[in-house]
PDB file of N, CA, C and O in Angstrom:
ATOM      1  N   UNK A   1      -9.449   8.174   5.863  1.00  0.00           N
ATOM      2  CA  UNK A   1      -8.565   7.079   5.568  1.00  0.00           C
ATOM      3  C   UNK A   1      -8.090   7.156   4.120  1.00  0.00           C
ATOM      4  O   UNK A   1      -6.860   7.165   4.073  1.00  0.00           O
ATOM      5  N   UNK A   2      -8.634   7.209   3.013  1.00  0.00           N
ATOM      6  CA  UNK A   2      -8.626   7.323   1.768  1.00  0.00           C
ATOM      7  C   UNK A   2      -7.725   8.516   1.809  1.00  0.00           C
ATOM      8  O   UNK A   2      -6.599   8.066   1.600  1.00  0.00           O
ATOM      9  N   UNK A   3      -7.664   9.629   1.949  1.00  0.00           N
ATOM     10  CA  UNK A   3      -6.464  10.819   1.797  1.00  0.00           C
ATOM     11  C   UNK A   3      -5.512  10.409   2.348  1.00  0.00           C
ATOM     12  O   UNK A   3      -4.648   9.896   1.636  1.00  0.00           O
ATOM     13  N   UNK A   4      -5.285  10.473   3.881  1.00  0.00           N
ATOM     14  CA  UNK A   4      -4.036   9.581   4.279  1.00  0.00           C
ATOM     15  C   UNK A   4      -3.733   8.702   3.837  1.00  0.00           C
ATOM     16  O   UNK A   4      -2.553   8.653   3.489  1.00  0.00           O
ATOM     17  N   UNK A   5      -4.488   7.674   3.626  1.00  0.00           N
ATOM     18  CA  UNK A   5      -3.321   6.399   2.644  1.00  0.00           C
ATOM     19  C   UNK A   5      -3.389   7.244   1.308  1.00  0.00           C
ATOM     20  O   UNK A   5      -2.266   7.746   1.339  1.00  0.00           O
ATOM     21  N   UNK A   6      -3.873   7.638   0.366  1.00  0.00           N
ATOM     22  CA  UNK A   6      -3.299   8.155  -0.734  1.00  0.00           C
ATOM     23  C   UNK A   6      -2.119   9.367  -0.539  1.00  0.00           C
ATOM     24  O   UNK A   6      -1.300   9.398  -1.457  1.00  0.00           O
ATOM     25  N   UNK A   7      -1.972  10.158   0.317  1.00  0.00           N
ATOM     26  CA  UNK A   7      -0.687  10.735   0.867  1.00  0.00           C
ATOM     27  C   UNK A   7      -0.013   9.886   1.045  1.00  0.00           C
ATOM     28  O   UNK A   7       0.832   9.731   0.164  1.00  0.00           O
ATOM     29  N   UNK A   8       0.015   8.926   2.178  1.00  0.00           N
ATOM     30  CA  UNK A   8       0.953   8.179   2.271  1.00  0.00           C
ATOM     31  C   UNK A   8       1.588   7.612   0.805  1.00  0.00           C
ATOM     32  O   UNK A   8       2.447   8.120   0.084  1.00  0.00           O
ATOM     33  N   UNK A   9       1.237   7.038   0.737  1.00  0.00           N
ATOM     34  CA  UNK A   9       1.562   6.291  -1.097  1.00  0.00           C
ATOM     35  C   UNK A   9       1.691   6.895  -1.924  1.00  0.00           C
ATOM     36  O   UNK A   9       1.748   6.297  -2.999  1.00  0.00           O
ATOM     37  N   UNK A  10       1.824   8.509  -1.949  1.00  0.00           N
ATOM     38  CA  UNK A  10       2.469   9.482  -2.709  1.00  0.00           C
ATOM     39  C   UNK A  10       3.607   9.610  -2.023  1.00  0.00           C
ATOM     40  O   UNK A  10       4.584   9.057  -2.528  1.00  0.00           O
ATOM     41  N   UNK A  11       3.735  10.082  -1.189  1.00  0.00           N
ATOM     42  CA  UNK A  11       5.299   9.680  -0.274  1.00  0.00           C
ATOM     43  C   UNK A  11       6.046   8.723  -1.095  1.00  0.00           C
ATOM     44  O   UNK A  11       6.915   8.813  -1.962  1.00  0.00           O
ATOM     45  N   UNK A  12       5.246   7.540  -0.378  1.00  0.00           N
ATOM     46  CA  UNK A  12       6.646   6.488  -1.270  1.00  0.00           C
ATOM     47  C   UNK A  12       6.661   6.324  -2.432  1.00  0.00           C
ATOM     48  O   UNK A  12       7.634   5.671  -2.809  1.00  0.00           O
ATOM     49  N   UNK A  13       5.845   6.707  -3.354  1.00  0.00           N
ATOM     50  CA  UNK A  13       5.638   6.647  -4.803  1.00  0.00           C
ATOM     51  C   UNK A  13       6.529   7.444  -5.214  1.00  0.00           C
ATOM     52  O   UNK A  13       7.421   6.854  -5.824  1.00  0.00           O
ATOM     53  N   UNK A  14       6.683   8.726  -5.123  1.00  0.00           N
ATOM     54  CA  UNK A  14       7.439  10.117  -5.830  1.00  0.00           C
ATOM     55  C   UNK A  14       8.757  10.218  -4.942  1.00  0.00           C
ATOM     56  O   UNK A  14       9.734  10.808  -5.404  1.00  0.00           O
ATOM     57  N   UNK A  15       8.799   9.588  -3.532  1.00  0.00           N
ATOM     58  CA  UNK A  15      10.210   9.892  -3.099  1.00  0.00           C
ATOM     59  C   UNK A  15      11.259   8.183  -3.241  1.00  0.00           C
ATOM     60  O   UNK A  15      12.420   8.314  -2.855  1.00  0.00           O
ATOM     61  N   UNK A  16      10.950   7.047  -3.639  1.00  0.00           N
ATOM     62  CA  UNK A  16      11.683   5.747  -3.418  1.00  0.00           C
ATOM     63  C   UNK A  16      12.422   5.953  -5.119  1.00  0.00           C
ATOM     64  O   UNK A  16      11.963   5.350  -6.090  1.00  0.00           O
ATOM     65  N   UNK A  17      13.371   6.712  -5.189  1.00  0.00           N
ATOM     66  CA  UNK A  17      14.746   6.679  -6.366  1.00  0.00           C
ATOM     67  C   UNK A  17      14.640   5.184  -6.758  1.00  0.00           C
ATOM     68  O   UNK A  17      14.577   4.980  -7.970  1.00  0.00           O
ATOM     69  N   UNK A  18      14.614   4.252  -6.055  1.00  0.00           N
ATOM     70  CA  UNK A  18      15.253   2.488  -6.356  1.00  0.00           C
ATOM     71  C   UNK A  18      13.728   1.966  -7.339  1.00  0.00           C
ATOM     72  O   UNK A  18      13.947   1.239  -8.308  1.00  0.00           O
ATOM     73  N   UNK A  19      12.392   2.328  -7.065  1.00  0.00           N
ATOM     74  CA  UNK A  19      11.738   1.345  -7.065  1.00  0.00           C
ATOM     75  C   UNK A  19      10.729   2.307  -7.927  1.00  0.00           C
ATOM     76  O   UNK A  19      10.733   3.498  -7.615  1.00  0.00           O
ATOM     77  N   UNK A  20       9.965   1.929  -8.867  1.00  0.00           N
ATOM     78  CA  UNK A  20       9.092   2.825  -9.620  1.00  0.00           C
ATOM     79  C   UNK A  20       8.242   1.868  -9.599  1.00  0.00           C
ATOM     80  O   UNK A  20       8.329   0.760 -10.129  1.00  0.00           O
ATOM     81  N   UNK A  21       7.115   2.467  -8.753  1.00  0.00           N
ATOM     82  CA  UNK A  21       5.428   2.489  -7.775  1.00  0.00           C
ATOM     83  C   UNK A  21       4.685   2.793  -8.690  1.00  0.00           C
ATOM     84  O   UNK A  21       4.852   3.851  -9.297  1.00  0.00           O
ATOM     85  N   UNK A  22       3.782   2.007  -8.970  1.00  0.00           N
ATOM     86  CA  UNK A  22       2.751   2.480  -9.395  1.00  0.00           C
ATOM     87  C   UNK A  22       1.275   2.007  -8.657  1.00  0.00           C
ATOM     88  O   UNK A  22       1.182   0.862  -8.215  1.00  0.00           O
ATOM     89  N   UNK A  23       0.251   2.863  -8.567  1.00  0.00           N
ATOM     90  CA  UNK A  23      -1.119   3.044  -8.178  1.00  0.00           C
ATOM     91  C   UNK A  23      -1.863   1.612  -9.058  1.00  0.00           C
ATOM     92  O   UNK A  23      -2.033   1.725 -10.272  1.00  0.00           O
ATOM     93  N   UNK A  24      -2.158   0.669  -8.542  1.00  0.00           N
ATOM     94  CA  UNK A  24      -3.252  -0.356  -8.909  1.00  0.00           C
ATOM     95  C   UNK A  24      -4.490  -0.638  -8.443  1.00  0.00           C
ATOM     96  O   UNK A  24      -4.519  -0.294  -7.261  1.00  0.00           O
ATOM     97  N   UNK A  25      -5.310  -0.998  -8.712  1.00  0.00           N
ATOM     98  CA  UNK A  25      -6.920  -1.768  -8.135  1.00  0.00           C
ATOM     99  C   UNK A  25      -6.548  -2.892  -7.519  1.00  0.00           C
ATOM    100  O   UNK A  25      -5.491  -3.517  -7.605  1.00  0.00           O
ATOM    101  N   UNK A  26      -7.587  -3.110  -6.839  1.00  0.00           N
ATOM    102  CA  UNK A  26      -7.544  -4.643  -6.365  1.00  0.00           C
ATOM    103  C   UNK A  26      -8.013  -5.507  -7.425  1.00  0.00           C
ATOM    104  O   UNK A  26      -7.378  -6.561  -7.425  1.00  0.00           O
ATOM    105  N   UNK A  27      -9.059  -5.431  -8.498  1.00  0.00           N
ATOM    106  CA  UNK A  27      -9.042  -6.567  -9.728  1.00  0.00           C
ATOM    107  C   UNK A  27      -7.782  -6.796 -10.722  1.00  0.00           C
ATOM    108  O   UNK A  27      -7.600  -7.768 -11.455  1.00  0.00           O
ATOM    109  N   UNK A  28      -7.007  -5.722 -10.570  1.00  0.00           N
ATOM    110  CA  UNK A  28      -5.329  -5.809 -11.031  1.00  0.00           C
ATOM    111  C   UNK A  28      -4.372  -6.676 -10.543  1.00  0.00           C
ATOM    112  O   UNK A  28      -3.712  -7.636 -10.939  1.00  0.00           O
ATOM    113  N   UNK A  29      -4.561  -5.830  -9.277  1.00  0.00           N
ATOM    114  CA  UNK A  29      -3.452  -6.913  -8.307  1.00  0.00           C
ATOM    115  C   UNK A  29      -3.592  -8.397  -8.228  1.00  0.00           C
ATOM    116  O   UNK A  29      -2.653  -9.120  -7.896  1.00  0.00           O
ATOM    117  N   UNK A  30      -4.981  -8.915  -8.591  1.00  0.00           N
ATOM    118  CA  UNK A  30      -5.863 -10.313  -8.711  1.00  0.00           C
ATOM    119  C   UNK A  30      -5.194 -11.036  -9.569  1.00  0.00           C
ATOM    120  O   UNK A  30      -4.628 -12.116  -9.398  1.00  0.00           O
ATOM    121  N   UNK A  31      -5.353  -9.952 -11.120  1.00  0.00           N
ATOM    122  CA  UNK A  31      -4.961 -10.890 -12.087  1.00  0.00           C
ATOM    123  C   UNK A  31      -3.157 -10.809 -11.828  1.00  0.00           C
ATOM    124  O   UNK A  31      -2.767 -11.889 -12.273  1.00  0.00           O
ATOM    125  N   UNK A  32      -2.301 -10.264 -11.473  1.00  0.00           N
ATOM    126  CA  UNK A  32      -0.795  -9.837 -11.290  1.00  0.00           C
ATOM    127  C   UNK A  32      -0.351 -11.265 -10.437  1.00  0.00           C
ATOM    128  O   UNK A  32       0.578 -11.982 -10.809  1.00  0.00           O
ATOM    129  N   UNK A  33      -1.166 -11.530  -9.259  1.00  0.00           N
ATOM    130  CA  UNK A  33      -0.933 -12.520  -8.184  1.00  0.00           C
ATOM    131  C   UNK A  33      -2.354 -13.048  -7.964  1.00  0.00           C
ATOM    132  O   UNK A  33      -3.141 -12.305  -7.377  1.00  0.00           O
ATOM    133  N   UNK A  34      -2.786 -14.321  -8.398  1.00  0.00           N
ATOM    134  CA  UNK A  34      -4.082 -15.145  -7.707  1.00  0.00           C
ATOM    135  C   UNK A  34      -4.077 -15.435  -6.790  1.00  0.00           C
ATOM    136  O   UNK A  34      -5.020 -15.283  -6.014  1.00  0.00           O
ATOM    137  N   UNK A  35      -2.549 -16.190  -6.417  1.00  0.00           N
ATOM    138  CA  UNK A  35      -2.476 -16.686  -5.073  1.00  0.00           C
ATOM    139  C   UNK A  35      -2.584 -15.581  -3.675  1.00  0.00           C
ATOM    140  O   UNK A  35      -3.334 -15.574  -2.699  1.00  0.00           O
ATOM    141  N   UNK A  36      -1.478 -14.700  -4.101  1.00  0.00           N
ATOM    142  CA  UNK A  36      -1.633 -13.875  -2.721  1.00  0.00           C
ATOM    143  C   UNK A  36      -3.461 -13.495  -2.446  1.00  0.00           C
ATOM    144  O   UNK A  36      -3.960 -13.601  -1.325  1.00  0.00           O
ATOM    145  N   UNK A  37      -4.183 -13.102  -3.554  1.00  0.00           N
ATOM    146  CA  UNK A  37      -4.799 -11.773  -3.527  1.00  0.00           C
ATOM    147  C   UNK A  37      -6.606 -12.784  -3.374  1.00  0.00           C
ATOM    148  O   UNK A  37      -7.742 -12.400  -3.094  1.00  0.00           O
ATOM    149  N   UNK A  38      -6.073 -14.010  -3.694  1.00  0.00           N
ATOM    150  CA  UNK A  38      -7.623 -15.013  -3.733  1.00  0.00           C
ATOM    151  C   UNK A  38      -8.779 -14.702  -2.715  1.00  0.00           C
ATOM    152  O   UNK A  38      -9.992 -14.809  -2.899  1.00  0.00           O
ATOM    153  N   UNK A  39      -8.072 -14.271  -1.548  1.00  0.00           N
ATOM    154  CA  UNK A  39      -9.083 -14.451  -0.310  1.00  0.00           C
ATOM    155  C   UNK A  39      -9.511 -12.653   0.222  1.00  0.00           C
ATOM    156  O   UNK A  39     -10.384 -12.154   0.931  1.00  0.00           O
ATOM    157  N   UNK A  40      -8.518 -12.206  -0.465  1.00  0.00           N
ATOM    158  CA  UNK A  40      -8.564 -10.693  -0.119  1.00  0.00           C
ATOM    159  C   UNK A  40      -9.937  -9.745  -0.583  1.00  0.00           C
ATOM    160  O   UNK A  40      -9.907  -9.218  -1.695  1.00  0.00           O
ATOM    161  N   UNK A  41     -11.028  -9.566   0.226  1.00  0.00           N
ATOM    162  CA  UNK A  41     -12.317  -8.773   0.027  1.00  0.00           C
ATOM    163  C   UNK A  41     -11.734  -7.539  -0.569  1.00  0.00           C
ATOM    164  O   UNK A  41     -10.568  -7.146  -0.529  1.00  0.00           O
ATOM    165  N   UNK A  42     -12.757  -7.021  -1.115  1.00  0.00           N
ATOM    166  CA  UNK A  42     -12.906  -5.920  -1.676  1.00  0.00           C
ATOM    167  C   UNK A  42     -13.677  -4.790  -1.007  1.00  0.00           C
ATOM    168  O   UNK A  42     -14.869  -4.486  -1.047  1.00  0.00           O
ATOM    169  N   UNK A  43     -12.505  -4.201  -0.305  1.00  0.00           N
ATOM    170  CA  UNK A  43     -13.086  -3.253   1.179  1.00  0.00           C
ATOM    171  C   UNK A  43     -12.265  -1.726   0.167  1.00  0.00           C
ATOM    172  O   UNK A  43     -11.689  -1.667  -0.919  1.00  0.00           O
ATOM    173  N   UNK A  44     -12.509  -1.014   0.903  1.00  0.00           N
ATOM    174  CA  UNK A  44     -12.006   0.225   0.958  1.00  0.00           C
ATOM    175  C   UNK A  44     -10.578   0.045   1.258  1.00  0.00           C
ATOM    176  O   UNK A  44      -9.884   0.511   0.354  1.00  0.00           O
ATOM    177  N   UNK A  45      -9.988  -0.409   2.099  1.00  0.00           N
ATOM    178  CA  UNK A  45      -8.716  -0.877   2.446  1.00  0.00           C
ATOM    179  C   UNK A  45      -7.975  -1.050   1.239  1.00  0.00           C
ATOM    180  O   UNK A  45      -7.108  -0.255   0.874  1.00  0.00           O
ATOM    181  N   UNK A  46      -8.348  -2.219   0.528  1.00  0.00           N
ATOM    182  CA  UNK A  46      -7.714  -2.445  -1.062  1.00  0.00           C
ATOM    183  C   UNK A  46      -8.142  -2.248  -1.975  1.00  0.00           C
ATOM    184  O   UNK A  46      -8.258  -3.026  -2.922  1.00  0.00           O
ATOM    185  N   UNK A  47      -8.615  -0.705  -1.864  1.00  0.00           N
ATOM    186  CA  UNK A  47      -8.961  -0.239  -3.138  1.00  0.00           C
ATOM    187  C   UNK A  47      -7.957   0.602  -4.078  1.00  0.00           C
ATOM    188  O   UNK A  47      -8.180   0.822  -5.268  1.00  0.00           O
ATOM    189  N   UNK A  48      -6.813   1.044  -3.368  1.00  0.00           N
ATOM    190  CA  UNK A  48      -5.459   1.315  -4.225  1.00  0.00           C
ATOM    191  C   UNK A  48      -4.513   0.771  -3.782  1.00  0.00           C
ATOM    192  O   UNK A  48      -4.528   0.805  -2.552  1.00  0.00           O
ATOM    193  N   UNK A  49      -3.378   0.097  -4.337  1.00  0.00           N
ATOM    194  CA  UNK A  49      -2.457  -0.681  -3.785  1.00  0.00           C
ATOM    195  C   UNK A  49      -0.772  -0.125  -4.466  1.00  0.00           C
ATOM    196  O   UNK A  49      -0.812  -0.638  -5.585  1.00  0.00           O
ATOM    197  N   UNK A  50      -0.106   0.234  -4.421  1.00  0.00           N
ATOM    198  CA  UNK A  50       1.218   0.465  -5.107  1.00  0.00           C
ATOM    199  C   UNK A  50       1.812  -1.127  -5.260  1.00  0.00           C
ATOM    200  O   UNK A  50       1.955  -2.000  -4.404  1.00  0.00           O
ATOM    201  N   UNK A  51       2.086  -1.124  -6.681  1.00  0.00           N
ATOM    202  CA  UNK A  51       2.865  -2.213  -7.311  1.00  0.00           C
ATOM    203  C   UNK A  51       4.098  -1.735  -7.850  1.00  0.00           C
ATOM    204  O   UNK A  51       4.308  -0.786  -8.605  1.00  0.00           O
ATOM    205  N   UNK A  52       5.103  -2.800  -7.179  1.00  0.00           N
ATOM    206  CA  UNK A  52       6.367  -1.770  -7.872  1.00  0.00           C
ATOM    207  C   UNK A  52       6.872  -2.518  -9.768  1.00  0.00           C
ATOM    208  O   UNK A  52       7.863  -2.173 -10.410  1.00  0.00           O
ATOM    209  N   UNK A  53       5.870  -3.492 -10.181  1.00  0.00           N
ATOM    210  CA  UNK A  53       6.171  -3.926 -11.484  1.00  0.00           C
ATOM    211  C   UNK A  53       6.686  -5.616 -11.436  1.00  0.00           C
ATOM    212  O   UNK A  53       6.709  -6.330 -12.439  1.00  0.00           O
ATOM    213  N   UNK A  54       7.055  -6.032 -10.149  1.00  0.00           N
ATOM    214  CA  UNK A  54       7.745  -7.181  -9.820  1.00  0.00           C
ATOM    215  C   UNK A  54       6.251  -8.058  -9.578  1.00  0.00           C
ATOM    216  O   UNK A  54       5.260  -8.533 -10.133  1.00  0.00           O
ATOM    217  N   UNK A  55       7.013  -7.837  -8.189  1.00  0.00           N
ATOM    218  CA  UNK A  55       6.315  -8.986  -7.341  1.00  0.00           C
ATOM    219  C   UNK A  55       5.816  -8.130  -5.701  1.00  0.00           C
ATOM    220  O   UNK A  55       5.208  -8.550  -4.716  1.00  0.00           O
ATOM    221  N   UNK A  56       6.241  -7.188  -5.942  1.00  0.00           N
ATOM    222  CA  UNK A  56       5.847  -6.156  -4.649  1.00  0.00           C
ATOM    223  C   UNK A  56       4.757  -5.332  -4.597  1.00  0.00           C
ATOM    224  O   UNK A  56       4.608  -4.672  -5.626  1.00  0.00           O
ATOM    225  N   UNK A  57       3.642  -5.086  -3.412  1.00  0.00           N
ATOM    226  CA  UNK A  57       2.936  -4.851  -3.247  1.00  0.00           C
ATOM    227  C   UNK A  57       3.267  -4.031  -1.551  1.00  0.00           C
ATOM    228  O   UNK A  57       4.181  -4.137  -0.733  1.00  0.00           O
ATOM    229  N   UNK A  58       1.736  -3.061  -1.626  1.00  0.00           N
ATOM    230  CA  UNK A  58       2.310  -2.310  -0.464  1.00  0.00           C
ATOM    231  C   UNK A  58       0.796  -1.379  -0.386  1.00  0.00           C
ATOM    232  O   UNK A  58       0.411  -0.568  -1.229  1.00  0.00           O
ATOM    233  N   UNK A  59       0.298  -1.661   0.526  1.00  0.00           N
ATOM    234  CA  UNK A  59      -1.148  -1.104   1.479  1.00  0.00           C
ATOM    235  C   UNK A  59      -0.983  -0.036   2.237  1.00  0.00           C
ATOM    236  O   UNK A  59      -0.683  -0.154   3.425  1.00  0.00           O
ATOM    237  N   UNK A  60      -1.193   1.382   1.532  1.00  0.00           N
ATOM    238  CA  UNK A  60      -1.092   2.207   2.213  1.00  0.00           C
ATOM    239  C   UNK A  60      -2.190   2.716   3.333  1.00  0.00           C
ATOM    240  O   UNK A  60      -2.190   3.093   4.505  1.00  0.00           O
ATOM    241  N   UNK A  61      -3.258   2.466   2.110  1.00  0.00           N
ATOM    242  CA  UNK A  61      -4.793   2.906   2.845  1.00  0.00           C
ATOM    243  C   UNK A  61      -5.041   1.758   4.232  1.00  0.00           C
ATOM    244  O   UNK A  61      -5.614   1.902   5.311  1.00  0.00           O
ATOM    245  N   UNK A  62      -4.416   0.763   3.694  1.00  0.00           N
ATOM    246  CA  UNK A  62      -4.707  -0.612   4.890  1.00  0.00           C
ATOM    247  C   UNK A  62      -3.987   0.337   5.802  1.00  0.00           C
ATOM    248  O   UNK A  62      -4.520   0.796   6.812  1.00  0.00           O
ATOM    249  N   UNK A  63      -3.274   0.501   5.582  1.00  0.00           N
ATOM    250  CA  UNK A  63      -1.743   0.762   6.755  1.00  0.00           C
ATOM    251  C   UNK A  63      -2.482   2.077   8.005  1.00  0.00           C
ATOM    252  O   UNK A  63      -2.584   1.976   9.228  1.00  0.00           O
ATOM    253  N   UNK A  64      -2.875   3.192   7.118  1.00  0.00           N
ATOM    254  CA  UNK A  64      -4.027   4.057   8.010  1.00  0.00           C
ATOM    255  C   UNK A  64      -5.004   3.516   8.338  1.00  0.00           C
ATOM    256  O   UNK A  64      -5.686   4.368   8.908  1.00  0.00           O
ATOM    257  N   UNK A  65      -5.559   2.496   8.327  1.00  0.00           N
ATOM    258  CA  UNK A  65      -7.233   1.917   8.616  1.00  0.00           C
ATOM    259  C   UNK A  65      -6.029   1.692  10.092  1.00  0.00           C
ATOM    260  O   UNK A  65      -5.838   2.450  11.043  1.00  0.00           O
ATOM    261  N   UNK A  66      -5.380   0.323   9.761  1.00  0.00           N
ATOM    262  CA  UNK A  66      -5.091  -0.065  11.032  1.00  0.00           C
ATOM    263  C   UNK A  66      -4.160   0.911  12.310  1.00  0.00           C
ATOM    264  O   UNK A  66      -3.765   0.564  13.422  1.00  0.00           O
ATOM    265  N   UNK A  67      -4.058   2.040  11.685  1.00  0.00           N
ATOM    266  CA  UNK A  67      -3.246   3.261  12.452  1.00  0.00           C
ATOM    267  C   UNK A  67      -4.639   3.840  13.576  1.00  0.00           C
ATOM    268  O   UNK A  67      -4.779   4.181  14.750  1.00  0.00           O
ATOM    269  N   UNK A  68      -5.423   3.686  12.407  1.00  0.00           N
ATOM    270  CA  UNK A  68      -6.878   4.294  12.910  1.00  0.00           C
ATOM    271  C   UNK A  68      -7.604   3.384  14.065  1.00  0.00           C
ATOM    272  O   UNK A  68      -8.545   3.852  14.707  1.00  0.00           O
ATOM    273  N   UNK A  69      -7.228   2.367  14.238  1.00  0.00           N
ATOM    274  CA  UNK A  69      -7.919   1.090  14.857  1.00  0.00           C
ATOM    275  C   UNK A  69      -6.840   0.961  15.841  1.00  0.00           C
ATOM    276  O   UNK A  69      -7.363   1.248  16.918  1.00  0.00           O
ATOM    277  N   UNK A  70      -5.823   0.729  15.995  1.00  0.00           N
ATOM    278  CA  UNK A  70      -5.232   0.528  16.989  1.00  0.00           C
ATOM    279  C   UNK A  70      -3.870   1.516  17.296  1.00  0.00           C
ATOM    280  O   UNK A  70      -3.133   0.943  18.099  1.00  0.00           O
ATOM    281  N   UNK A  71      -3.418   2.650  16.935  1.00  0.00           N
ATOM    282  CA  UNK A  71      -2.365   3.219  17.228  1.00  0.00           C
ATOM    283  C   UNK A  71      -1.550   3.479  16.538  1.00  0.00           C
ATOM    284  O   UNK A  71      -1.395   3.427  15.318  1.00  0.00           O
ATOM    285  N   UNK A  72      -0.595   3.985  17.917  1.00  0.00           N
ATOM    286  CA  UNK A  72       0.877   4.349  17.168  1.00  0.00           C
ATOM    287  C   UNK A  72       1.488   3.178  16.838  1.00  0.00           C
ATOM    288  O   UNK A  72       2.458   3.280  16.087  1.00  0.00           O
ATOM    289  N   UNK A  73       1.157   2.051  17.219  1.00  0.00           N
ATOM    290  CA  UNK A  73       1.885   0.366  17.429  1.00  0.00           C
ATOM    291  C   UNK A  73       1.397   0.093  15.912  1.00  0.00           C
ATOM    292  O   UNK A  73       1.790  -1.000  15.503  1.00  0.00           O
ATOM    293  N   UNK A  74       0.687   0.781  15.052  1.00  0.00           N
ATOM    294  CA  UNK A  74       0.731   0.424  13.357  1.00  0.00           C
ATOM    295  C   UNK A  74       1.157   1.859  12.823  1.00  0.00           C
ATOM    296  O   UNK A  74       0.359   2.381  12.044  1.00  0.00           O
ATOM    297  N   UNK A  75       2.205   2.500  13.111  1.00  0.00           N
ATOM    298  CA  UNK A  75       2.774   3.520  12.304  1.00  0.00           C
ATOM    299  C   UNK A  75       2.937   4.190  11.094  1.00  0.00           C
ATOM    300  O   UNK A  75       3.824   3.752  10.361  1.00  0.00           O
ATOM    301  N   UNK A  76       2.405   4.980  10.778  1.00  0.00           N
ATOM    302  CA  UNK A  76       2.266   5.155   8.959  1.00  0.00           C
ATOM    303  C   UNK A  76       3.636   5.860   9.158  1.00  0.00           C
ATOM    304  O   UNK A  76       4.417   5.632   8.234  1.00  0.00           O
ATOM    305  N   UNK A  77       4.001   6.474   9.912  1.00  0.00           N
ATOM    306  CA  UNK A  77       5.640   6.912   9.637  1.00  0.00           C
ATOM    307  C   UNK A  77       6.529   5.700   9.261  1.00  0.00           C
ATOM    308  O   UNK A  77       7.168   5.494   8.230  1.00  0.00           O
ATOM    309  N   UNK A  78       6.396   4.984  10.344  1.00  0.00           N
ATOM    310  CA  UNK A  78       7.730   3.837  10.113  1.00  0.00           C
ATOM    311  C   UNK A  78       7.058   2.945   8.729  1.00  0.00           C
ATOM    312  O   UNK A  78       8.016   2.499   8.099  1.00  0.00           O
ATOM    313  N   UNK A  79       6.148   2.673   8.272  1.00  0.00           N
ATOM    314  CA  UNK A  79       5.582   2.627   6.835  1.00  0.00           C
ATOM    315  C   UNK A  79       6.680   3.246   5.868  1.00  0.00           C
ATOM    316  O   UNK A  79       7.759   2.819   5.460  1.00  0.00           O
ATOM    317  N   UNK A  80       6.007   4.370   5.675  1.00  0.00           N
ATOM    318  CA  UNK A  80       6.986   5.256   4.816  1.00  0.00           C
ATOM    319  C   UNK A  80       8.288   5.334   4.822  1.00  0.00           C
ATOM    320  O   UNK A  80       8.928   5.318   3.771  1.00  0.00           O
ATOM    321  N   UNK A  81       8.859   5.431   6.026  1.00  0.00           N
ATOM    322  CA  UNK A  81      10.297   5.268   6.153  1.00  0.00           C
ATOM    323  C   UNK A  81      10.972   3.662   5.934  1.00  0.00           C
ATOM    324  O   UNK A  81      12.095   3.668   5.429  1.00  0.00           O
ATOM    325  N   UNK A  82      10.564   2.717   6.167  1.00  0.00           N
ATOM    326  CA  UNK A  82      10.941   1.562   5.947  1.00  0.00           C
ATOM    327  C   UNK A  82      11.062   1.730   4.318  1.00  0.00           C
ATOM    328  O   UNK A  82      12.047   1.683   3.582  1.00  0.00           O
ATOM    329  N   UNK A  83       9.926   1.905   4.099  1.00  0.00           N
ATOM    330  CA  UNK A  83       9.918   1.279   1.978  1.00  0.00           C
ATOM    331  C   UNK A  83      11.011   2.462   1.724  1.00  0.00           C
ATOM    332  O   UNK A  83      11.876   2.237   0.878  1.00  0.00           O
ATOM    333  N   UNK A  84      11.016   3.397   2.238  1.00  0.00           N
ATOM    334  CA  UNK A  84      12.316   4.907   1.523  1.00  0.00           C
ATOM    335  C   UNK A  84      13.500   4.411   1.700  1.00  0.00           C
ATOM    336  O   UNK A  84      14.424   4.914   1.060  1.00  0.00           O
ATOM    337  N   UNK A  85      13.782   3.227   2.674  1.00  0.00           N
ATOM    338  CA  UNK A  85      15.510   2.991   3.710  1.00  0.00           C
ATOM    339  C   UNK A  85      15.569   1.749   2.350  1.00  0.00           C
ATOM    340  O   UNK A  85      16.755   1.467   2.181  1.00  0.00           O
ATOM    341  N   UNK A  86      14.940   1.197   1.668  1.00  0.00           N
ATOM    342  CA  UNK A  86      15.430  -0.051   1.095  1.00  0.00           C
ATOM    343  C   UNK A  86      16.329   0.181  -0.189  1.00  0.00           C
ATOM    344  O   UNK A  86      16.816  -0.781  -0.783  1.00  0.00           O
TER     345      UNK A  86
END
């Protein structure tokens, strides 16, 4: 899980021209947003998160856990391709 979501999130990190991604922690993302991030455990899941500097956030490693758990119906392709089309 950890390689695939960090692939993944090199994908959209080095290929999205519009939006400059950067690699965060989850005690980052905490202090960035309290509200979103208050209830959010500290799993493997959110242990790297891409912040694009705003207000955007984006779970790659989540995104493979749940690829891993239930299917093609959580897509790390259409992931990647969605954040690249914006």
């Amino acid at each position: 899980m950890l390689r695939a979501g960090a692939y993944v999130g090199e994908v959209i990190r080095r290929n999205d021209k519009k939006t400059k991604w950067q690699w965060i922690d989850l005690e980052t993302a905490k202090s960035l947003n309290p509200e979103f991030f208050r209830s959010m455990p500290k799993v493997i899941a959110s242990a790297a998160i891409l912040y694009n500097g705003k207000s955007g956030f984006v779970f790659p490693l989540a995104k493979v856990e749940k690829y891993l758990e239930n299917g093609s119906e959580d897509s790390v392709t259409s992931l990647a391709q969605v954040m690249l089309s914006k």
